[in-house]
N, C-alpha and C positions, 0 to 999 in steps of 0.2 A: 504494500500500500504506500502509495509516495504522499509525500508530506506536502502539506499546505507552509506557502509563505505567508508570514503574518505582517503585516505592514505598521509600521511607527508611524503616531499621531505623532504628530509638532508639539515639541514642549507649550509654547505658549496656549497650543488649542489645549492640551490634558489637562492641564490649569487652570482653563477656564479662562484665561487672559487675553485670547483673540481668537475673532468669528473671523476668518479667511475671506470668507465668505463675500460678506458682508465688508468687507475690508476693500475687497478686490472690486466690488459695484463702489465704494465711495470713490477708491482711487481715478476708476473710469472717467466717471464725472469730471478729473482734471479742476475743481474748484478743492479752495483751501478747506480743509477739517476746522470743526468748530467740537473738540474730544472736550466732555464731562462727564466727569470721575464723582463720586460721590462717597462719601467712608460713614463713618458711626460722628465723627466732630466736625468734618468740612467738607466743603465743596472745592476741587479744584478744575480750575477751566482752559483748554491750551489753544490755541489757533496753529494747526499743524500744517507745514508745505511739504508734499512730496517731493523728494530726490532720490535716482536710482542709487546712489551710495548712500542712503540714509536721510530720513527725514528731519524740516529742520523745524523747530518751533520758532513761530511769527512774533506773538506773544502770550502771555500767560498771567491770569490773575487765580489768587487762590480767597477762600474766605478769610485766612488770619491775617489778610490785608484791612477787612475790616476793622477788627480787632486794632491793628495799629492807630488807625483814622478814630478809633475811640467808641465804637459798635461794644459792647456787655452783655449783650444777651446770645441766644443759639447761635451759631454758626452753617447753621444745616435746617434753620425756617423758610418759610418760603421767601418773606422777605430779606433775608440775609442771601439766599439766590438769586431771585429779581437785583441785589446789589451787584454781588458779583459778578450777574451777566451785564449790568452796565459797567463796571468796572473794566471788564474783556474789552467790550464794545469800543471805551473812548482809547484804549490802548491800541488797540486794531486802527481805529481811524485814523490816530496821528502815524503809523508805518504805513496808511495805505490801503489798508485791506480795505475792501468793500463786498464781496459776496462772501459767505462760507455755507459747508454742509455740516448738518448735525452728526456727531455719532458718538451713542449711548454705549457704544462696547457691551456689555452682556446686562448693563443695568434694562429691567422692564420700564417699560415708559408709559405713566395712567395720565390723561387730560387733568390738567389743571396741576400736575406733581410740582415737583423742585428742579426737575431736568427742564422743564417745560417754561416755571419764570426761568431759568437761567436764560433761556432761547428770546421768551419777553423781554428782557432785560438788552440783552445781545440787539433785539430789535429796535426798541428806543431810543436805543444809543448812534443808531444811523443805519446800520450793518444791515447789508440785505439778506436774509435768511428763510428758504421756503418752509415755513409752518403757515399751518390752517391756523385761523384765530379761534377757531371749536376748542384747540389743544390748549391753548392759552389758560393761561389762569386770570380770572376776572380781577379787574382792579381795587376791589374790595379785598379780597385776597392779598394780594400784592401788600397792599396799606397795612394788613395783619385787621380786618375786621372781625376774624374768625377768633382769633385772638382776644381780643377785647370782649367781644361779647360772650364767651367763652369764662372768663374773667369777672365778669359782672354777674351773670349768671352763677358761680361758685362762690361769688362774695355774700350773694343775699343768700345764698343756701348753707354753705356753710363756710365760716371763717378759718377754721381750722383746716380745713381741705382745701383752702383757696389758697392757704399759708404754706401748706405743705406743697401743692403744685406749682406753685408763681414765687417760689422761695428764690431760685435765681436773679428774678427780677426784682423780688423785695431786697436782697444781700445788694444789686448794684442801684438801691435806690429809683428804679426806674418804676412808673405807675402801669401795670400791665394794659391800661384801657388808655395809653395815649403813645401808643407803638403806632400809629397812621402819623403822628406829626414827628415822630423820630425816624422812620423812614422817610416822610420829604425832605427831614434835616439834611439825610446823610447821602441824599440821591443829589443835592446842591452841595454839597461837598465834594461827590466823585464826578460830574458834571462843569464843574466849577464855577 
């Protein structure tokens, strides 16, 4: 009985680290990558150019950019994304960039997620990027309404569970029900 050859997956693919696949349709396109990675504390965002000797990054914003600029709360909210993706965006603009493609790598992508403002973000910022606005997350969202009222509702219900979930934002002082006027703070900040 003669033996079967067995064939070797690609490191990167057994790891779960790259769809070829899907790699190989973005590359086609010949438009720059707009790569968002997303972890358990941050978001980071890269603008990727194809080169056959190795690709180069255009530019790159991460969320603990935030943090520098004086951001206290999540890193990985929606509106801490919606930041981030304008942050990519004005960086992008000033080297040039004007079109890019998205690619989520093995992250699922749900309408209205955090992959999804980054993309909003990305697009306000000037950056031409084909998404439907269905996938978008609405601007209530963005502002962190969800948030807030979320917040307000566990304050009248109960104070101890609003203390114990919004503890972050009570440690950095910040009022959880006025995250819409610290996101326009900090979008006129990276904006400038």
């Amino acid at each position: 009985m003669a033996k079967k050859n067995s064939v070797v997956i690609y490191r990167r693919k057994r790891n779960g680290k790259t769809n070829y696949k899907r790699r190989l349709a973005l590359l086609k396109s010949m438009e720059k990558r707009l790569v968002i990675r997303k972890s358990v504390d941050n978001i980071s965002v890269q603008i990727i150019e194809y080169h056959a000797d190795g690709d180069k990054v255009v530019a790159s914003a991460h969320s603990r950019e935030l943090a520098r600029l004086g951001w206290k709360l999540s890193r990985t909210s929606i509106p801490a994304a919606y930041l981030t993706g304008l942050m990519i965006g004005k960086k992008a603009t000033k080297k040039k960039v004007l079109k890019v493609v998205s690619d989520f790598g093995f992250h699922r992508s749900t309408n209205g997620s955090r992959l999804y403002a980054v993309l909003k973000g990305v697009k306000d910022s000037g950056l031409d990027v084909s998404v439907p606005d269905e996938k978008l997350p609405t601007e209530d969202r963005i502002k962190g309404d969800h948030i807030k009222n979320y917040a307000e509702k566990l304050k009248k219900e109960s104070k101890e569970l609003f203390e114990k979930q919004f503890s972050g934002y009570l440690k950095a002082k910040i009022d959880p029900t006025s995250i819409g006027t610290l996101v326009d703070e900090f979008k006129k900040k990276i904006t400038g």
